[in-house]
C-alpha positions in Angstrom: 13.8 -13.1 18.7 10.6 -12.2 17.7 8.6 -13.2 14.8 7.4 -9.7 13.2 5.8 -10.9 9.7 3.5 -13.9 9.2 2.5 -14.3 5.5 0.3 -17.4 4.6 -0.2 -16.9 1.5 0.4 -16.7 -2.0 3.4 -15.7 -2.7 6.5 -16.3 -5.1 7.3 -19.0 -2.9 4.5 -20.7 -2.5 2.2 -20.2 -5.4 -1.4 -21.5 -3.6 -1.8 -22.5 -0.2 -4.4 -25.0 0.8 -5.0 -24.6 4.6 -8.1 -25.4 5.8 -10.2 -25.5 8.6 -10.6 -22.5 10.9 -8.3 -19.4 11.9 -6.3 -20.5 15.0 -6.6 -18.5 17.8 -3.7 -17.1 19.9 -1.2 -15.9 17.4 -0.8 -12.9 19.8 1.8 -14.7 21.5 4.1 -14.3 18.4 4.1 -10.1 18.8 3.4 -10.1 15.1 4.0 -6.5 13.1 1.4 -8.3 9.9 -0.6 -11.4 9.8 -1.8 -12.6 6.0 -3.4 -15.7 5.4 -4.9 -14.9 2.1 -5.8 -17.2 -1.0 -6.4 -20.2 1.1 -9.6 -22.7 2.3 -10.2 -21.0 5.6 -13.6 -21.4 6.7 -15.7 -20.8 10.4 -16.5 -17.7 11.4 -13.9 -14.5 12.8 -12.5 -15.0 15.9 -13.0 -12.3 18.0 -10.4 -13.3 20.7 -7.8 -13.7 17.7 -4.5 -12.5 20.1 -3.4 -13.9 23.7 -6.7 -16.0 23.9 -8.7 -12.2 24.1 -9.5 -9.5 22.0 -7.9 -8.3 18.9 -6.3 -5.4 20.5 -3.8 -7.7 22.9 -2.0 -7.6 19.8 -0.5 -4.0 20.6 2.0 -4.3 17.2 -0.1 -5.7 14.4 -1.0 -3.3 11.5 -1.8 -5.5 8.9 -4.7 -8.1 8.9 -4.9 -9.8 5.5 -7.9 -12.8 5.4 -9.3 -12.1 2.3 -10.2 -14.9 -0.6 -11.4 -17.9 1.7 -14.2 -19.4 2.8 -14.5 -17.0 6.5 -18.4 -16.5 7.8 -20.1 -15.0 10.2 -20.5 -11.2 11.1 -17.5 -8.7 11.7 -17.0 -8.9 15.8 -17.6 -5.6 17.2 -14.1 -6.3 19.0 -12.0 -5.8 15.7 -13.1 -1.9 16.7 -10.6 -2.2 19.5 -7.7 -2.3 16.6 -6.6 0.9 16.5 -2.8 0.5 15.5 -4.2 -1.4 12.1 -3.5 0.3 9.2 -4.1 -2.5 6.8 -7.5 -4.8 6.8 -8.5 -7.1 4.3 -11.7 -9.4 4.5 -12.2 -9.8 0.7 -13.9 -12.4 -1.3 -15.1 -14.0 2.1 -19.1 -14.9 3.5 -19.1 -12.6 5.9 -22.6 -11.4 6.3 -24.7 -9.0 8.9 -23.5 -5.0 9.4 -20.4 -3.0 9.0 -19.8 -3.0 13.2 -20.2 0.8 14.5 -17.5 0.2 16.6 -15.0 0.5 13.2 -15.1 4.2 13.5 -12.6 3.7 16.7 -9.9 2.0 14.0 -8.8 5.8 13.2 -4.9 4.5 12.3 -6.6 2.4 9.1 -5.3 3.6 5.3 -6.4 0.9 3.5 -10.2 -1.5 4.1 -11.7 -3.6 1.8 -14.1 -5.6 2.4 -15.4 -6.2 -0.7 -17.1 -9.3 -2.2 -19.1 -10.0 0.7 -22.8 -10.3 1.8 -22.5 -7.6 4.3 -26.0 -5.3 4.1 -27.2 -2.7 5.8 -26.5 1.2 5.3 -23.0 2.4 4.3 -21.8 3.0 8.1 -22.1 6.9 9.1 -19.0 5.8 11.8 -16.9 5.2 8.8 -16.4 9.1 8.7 -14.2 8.6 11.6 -11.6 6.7 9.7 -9.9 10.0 8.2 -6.7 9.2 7.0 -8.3 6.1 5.1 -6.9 6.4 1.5 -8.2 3.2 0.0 -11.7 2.5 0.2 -13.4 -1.0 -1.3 -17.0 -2.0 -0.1 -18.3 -3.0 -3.5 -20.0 -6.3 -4.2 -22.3 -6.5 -1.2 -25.6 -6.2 -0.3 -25.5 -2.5 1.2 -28.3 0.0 0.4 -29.5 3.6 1.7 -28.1 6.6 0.3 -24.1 7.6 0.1 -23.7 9.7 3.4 -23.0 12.8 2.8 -20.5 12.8 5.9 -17.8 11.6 3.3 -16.5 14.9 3.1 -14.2 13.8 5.9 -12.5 11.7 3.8 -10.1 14.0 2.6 -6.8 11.7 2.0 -8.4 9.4 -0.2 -7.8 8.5 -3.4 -9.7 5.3 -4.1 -13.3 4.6 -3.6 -15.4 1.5 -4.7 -19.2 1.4 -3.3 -20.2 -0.8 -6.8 -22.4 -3.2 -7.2 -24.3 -2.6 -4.1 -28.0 -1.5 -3.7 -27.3 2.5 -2.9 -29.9 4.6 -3.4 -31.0 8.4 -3.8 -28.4 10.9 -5.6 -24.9 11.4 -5.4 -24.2 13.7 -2.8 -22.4 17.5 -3.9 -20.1 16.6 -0.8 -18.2 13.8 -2.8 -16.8 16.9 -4.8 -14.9 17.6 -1.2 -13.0 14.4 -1.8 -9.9 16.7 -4.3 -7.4 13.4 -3.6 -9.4 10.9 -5.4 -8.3 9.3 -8.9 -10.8 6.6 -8.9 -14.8 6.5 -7.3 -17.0 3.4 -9.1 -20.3 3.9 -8.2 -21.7 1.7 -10.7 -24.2 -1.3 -10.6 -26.5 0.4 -8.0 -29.7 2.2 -7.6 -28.5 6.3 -7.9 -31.0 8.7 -8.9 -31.3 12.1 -10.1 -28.8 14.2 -12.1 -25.0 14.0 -11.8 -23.7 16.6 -8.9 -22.1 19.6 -10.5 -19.7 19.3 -7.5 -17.9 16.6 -9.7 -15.7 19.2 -11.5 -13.3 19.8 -8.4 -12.5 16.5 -8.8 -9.3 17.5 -11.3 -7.2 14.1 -9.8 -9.8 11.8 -11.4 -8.7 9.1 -13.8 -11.1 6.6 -13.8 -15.2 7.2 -12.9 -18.0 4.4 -13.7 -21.3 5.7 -13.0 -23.2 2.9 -15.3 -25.7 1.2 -14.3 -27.9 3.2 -12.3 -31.2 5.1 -12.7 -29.2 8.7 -13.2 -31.4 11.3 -15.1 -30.9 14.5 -16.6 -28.7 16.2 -18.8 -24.5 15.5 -18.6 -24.0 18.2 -16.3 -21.5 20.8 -16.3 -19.2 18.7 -13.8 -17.2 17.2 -16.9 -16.7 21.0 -18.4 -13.3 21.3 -17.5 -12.0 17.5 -17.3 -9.1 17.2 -19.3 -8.8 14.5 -21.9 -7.6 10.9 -21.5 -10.0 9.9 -18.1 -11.6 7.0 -18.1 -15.3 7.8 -18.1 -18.6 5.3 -18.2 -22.0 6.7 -18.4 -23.5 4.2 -20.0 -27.1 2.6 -18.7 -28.9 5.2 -17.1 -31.4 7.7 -18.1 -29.8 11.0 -19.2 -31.3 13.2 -21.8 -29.9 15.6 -24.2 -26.8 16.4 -26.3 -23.3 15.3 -25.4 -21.4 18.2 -24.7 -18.4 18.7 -27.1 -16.2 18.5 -23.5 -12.1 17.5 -24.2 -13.2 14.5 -22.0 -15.3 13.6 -24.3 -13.5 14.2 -27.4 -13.0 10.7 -29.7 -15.6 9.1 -26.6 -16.7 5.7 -28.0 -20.5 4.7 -28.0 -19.9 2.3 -24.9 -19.3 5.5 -22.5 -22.9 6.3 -23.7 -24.9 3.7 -24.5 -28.0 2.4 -22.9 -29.6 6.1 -22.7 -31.6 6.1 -25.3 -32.6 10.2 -24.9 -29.0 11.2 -25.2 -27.9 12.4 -28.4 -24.7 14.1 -30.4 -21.5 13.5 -32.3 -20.7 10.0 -31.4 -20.9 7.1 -33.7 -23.5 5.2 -32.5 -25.3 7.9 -31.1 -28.6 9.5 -32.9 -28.1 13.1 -34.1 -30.0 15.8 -32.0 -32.4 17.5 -33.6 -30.9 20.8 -33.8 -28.0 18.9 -35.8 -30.7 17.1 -38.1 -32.4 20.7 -38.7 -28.9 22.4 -39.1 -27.9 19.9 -42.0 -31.3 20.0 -43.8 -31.0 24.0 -43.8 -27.3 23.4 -45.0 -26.8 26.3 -47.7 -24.0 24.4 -49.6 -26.6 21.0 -49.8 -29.2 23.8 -51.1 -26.5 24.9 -53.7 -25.4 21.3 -54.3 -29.2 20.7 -55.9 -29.6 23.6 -57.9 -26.1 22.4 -59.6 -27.6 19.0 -60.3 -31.2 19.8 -61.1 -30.8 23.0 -62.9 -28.9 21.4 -66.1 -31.3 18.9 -66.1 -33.9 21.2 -66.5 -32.2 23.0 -69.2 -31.5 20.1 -71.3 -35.2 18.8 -71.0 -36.3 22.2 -72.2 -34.4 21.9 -75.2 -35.5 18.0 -76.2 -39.1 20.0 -75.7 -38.8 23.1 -78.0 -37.6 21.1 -80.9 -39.5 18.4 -81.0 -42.3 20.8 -80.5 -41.2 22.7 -83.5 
């Protein structure tokens, strides 16, 4: 009989594992279906002749690679590319450094990558348009920079993108309004310029977006117009100007969606008035009315002490 599964790592079973040392080679010759060896104290580099003494794709079954939260160095070999039956790959909370390979956009059968919590840098790999039926996407906590490609509009399946806490630059790109399937994009902690992309309103999945944290300017665009209530929204540390928009999204908003934009102003404890509200409440007919009834008896009873003492 074959052995299909090979979990090391935490489970209910075995609460923390403490191997050590580096990955083993040659676990092809077990015809694994998933190999996890998460939470432990692996350490060297990634093998890149991980099955059968060769490369990666020797091991013709496995679709689920799971090294994440160790100690693993070293670059991403190119030869992973040749995975094309994974579904499922997990290098998280690891060392690994240098570039997403190219050769990832031949891993078309993956749904689920993270590889966050690295020291990969670079640009955000253009071959990562390739992987279309991706639906989990998590590359945040790395050293990336450049601008979001705008070729993301391939990524039509997915419903989970993390590129925080990277060094991404320029705007957003309209084409991230493409992605209809998504409930949650964090963009925060990064370098994003220029106003929020309109293109944001077909975005009618979303539950959570973080946008804090960058350099974004403007106004709060129209993209949030017809957002319904209850999404989890942070604006908070950038540059926008203007009113808050009176937007269900934004109805009973705390100050931390907004704060650290000092230009932004409106109905939000916390928040300065805008100016057209200041003006509106000085030129407030009933506070007008409201002075006559407390000044005008006060005049009338000091003219009265005057005419008879004066007579």
């Amino acid at each position: 009989m074959d052995l299909l599964q090979l979990e090391i790592d935490t489970n209910q079973f075995i609460r923390v594992n403490r191997l050590s040392g580096n990955i083993p080679q040659g676990f092809g010759s077990m015809d694994l279906l998933e190999l996890e060896m998460d939470t432990n104290q692996l350490s060297g580099n990634l093998p890149n002749d991980l099955c059968h003494g060769g490369k990666l794709i020797k091991c013709k079954n496995l679709t689920a690679l799971g090294i994440g939260y160790n100690n693993i160095s070293g670059i991403i070999p190119p030869e992973f590319g040749n995975s094309t039956q994974l579904h499922r790959l997990d290098f998280s909370s690891n060392n690994i450094v240098g570039e997403i390979p190219k050769e990832i956009e031949k891993m078309i059968s993956l749904l689920y990558l993270s590889l966050t919590d690295n020291q990969l840098s670079g640009i955000v790999a253009l071959e990562l348009r390739s992987l279309r039926d991706l639906i989990t996407l998590d590359i945040s906590s790395n050293r990336l920079n450049g601008a979001i490609p705008r070729n993301i509009v391939h990524w039509e399946h997915m419903f989970y993108v993390n590129l925080s806490n990277n060094k991404l630059s320029e705007k957003i790109p309209s084409e991230i309004g493409k992605l209809s399937q998504l409930t949650t994009l964090d963009l925060s902690h990064n370098l994003l310029t220029e106003e929020i992309p309109s293109a944001l309103q077909s975005l009618q999945n979303l539950l959570h977006l973080n946008l804090s944290h960058n350099s974004l300017s403007g106004s709060i665009a129209d993209a949030f117009r017809d957002f319904h209530s209850g999404i989890d929204i942070n604006l908070s540390y950038n540059e926008l100007t203007g009113p808050v928009p009176p937007y269900a999204v934004f109805v009973n908003a705390s100050i931390e969606v907004f704060q650290g934009n000092p230009c932004l102003c409106g109905n939000v404890t916390g928040l300065k008035l805008c100016p057209s509200t200041s003006m509106m409440k000085k030129n407030d007919p009933f506070r007008h009315k409201l002075i006559l009834v407390i000044v005008l008896p006060f005049l009338g009873h000091y003219y009265l002490v005057y005419s008879f003492v004066a007579s």
